[in-house]
N, C-alpha and C positions, 0 to 999 in steps of 0.2 A: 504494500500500500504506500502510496506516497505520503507527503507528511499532512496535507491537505484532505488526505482523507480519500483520494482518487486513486484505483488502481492503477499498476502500471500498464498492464494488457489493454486497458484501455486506453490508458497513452496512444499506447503502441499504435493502436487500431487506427485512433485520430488522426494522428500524424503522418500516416502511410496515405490517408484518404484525403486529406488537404493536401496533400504534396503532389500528389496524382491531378486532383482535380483542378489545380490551381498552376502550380508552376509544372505541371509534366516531370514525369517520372525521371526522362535523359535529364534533364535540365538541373531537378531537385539534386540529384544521384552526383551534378558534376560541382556544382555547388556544394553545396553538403561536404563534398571530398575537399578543400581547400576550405582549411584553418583559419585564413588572414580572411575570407568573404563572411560577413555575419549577414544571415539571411530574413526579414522579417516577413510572413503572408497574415493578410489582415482582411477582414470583412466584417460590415457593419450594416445596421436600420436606423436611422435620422428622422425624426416626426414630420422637419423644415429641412430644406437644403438653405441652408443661412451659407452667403459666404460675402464675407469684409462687410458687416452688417447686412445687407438683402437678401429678403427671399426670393428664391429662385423657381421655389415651387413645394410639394408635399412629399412625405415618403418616398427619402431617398435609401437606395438600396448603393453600398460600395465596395468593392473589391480592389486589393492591390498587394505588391511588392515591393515590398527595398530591399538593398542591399547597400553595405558599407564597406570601406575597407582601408584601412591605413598606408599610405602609399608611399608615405615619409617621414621623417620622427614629426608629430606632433601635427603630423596632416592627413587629414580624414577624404576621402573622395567616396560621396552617397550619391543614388540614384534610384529611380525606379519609376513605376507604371501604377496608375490611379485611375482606377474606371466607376463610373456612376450613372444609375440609371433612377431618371426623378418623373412626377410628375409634373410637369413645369405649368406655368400659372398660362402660359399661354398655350403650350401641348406637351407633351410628354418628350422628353430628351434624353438621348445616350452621349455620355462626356469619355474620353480617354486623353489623359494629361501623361506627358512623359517629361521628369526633371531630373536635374544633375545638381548635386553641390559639393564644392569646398569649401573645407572650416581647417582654420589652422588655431591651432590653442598657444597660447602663451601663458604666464605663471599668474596672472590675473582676471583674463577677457579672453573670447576666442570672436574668432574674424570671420565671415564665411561671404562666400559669392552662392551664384545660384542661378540657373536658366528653367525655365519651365513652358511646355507647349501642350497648351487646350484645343484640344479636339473634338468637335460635336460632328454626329453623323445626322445625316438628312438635311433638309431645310436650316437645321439651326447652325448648318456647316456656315454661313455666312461667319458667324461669330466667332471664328478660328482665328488666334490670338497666339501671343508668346508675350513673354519679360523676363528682363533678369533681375535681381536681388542683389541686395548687399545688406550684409545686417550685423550687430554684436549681441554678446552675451556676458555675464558676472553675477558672481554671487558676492549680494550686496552685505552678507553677513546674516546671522540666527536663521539660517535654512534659508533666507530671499530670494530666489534668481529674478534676474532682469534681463529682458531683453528687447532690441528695436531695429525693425529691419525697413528697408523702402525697397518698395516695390516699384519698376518701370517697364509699361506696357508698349510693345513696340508694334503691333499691328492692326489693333480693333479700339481700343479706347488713345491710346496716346498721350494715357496720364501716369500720374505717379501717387503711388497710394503708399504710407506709412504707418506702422502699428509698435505701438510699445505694449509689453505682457511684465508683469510684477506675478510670480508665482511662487508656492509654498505646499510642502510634500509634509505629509505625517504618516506615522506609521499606525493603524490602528489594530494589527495584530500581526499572527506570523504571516497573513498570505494575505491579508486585505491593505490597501493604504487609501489616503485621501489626498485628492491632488487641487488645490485649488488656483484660480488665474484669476485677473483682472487685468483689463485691455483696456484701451484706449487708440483711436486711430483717427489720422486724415485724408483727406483726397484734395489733389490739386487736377481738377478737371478731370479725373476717375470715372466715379461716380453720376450718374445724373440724381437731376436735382427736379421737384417735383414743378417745373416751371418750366420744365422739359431741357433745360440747359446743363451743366455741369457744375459739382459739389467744389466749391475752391474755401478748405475749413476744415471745421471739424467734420468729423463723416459719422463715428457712434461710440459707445464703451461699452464693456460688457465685464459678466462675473461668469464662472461656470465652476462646476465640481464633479470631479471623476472620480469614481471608486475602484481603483484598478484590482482583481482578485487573479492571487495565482492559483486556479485551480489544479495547476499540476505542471510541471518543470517544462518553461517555454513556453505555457499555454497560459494565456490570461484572458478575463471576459471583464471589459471594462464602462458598466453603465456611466452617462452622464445627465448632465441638466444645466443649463444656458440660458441666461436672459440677456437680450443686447436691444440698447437704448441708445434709438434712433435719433439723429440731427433731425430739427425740424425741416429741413434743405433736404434731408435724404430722402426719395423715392424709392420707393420700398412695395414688393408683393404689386398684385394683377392690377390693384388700381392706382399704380403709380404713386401712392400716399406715403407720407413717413408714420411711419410705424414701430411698435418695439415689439419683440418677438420672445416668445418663453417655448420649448421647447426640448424636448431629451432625447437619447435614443442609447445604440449600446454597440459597441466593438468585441470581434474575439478576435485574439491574433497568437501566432505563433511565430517562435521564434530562436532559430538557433545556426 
């Protein structure tokens, strides 16, 4: 039994079956064999597809993978594939984003860049986008982290969106913990604004809490719950209004 309480045959059984189903078997099998690749597959149900304060639509469904891998002393090169299927306020949409990032750590902050390309199939392919990032991180002291990254859109909006997260981890047993965030963001021409023009301001803030549970070694099921309070300037959901949104949903992922 594992210490959680979950067999290990059962492990077992999980982990052959996401691996199959998600990243293919050659794929997993080649991965898996190289020590320096840490592998994460992940899938989740979202009440809201909220994304940089807007709703995008209801019950979203997501699936993905990262992988990491240290390439240099104290430099991380991540990537991977993020798929979602919503239903959106104006019709139902399929998204496939593919990013890259590096992060280099130094003895106080770590540094990172970052490219990412949005993909919608059908109709909503007009919205096909990319940006790259740049962003920092520190621990501000008593458990804090901090961090603030800018975003810049280089092909559908043409704006540049910024978000600072003040975050703080507890532990509230052997396999359960409590992850909490608070955000704050803005848009310079990002965002529309409900005037039909573009957000140049603030954009929203938000609170959220996640309970990450390790139900068994690499396997975690991570409910959450989110409220983010919308800029009166933000258009937001089908009737283009600002809006503030409360919403939860839940993550499993594994990872090894």
């Amino acid at each position: 039994m594992d210490k959680c309480g979950w067999s290990s045959n059962f492990f077992m059984t999980m982990n052959n079956t996401t691996k199959a189903i998600i990243l293919g078997g050659s794929l997993v099998a080649a991965s898996a064999a190289s020590a320096e690749v840490e592998v994460d597959v992940h899938a989740g149900y979202h009440s809201i597809y909220e994304f940089r304060g807007v709703d995008l639509g209801n019950n979203l469904f997501t699936a993905g993978v990262n992988l990491s891998t240290e390439v240099a002393e104290d430099l991380t090169l991540s990537g991977g594939v993020w798929y979602g299927a919503t239903e959106g306020n104006d019709s139902s949409f399929d998204e496939i984003d593919l990013f890259f990032n590096l992060t280099k750590s130094f003895e106080r902050f770590d540094l990172s860049v970052g490219y990412t390309h949005y993909g919608f199939a059908g109709d909503a392919s007009q919205s096909n986008t990319s940006e790259w990032s740049i962003g920092a991180s520190t621990n501000l002291g008593y458990g804090v982290g901090f961090s603030t990254t800018l975003y810049q859109d280089l092909d559908f909006f043409e704006g540049s969106y910024i978000e600072s997260v003040f975050s703080r981890s507890f532990v509230l047993s052997e396999c359960v913990g409590l992850d909490l965030a608070a955000g704050i963001s803005y848009s310079n021409g990002y965002n529309l604004d409900t005037n039909g023009g573009t957000v140049n301001g603030l954009n929203s803030y938000y609170i959220s809490a996640t309970a990450p549970w390790e139900v068994g070694k690499g396997f975690t099921v991570a409910p959450y719950i989110k409220y983010v309070v919308a800029d009166s300037d933000l258009a937001s959901g089908e009737e283009g209004d600002s809006e503030n949104l409360l919403f939860g949903g839940v993550s499993v992922s594994y990872a090894f």
